[in-house]
C-alpha positions as CSV (number, residue, x, y, z in Angstrom):
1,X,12.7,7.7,5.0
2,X,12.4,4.3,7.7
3,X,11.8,5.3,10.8
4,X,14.7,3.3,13.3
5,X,12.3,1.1,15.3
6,X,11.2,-0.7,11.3
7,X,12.6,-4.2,11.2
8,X,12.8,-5.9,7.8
9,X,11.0,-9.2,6.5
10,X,11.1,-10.8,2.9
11,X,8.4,-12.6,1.1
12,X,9.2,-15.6,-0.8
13,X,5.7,-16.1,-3.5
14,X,5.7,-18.9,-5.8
15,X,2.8,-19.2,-8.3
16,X,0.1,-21.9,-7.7
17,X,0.9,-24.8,-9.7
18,X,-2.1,-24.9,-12.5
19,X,-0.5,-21.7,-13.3
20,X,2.7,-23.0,-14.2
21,X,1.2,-23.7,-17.7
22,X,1.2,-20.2,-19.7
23,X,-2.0,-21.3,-21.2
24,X,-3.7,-21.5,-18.4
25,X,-4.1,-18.0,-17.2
26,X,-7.6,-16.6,-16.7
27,X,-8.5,-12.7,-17.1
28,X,-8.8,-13.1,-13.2
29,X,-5.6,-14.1,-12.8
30,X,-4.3,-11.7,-15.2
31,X,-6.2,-8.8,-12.9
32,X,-4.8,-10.4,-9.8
33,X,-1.2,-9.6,-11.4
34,X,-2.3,-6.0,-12.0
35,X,-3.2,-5.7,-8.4
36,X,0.2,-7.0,-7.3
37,X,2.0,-4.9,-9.3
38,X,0.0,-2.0,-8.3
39,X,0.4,-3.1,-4.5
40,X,3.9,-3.1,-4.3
41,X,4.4,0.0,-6.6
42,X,2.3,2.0,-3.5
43,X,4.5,0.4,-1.0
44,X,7.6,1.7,-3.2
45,X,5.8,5.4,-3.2
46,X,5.4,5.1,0.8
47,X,8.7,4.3,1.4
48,X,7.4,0.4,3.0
49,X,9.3,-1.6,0.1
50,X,12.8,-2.4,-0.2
51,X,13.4,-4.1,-3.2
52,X,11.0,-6.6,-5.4
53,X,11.2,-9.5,-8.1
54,X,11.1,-12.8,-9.7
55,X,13.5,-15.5,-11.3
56,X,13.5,-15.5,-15.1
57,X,12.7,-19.7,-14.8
58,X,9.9,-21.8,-16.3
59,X,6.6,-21.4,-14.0
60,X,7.1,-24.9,-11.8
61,X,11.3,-23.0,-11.0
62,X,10.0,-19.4,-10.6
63,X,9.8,-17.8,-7.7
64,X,9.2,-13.7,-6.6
65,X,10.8,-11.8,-3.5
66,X,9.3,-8.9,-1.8
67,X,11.9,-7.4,0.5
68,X,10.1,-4.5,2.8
69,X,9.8,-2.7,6.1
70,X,7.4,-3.4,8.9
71,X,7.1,-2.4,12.8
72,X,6.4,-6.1,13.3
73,X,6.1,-9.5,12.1
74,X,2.3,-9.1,12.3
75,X,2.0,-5.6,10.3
76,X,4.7,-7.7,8.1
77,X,1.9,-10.4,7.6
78,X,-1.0,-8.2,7.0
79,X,1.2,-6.8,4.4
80,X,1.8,-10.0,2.9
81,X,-1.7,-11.2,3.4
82,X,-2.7,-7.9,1.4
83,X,-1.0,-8.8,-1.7
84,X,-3.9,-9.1,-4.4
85,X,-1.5,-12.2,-5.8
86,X,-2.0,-13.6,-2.9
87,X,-5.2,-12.9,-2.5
88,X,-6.6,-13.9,-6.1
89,X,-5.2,-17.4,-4.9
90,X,-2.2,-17.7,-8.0
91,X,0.8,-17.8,-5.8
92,X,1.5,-18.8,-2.2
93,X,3.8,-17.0,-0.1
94,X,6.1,-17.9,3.0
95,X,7.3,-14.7,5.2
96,X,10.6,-14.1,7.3
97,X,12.6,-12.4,9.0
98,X,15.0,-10.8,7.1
99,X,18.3,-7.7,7.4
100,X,20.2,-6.8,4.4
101,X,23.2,-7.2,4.9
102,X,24.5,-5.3,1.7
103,X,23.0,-3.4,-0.9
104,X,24.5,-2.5,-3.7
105,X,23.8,0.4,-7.1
């Protein structure tokens, strides 16, 4: 369970643009993917991650969020920073501030 004093941030990760060809994808990329996925399946087992995922759009439209719980908007970036997606260099991301409003089923 959060602990009171964790704010909330959201990470907005759009993939690097000579990946927006499908064809263009490298094992290393691929790996990269693996690690993100494992990354923010840990922070779901520790209780750190909110809610994640992407738009269904072509590669140069789609974009991921990663909504999640941090002390502070540097743990939040380290976080961020940390994501093997980011990383591996095949998407960008831009962190903020963030406070669900509602949340739903």
């Amino acid at each position: 369970m959060k602990s009171p004093t964790l704010k909330q941030f959201l990470y907005v990760l759009r993939l690097t643009p000579r990946l927006h060809d499908d064809k263009a994808w490298t094992t290393a990329d691929q790996a990269a993917i693996k690690g993100h996925i494992e990354h923010l399946r840990a922070a779901t087992d520790h209780g750190k991650l909110i809610l994640a995922g992407r738009t269904l759009e072509p590669g140069d439209r789609t974009f991921g969020l990663v909504v999640f719980h941090a002390p502070d908007e540097a743990d939040a970036r380290a976080f961020m920073n940390s994501d093997p997606a980011i990383v591996g260099k095949i998407m960008t991301a831009e962190l903020h501030p963030y406070q669900v409003a509602f949340r739903g089923v």
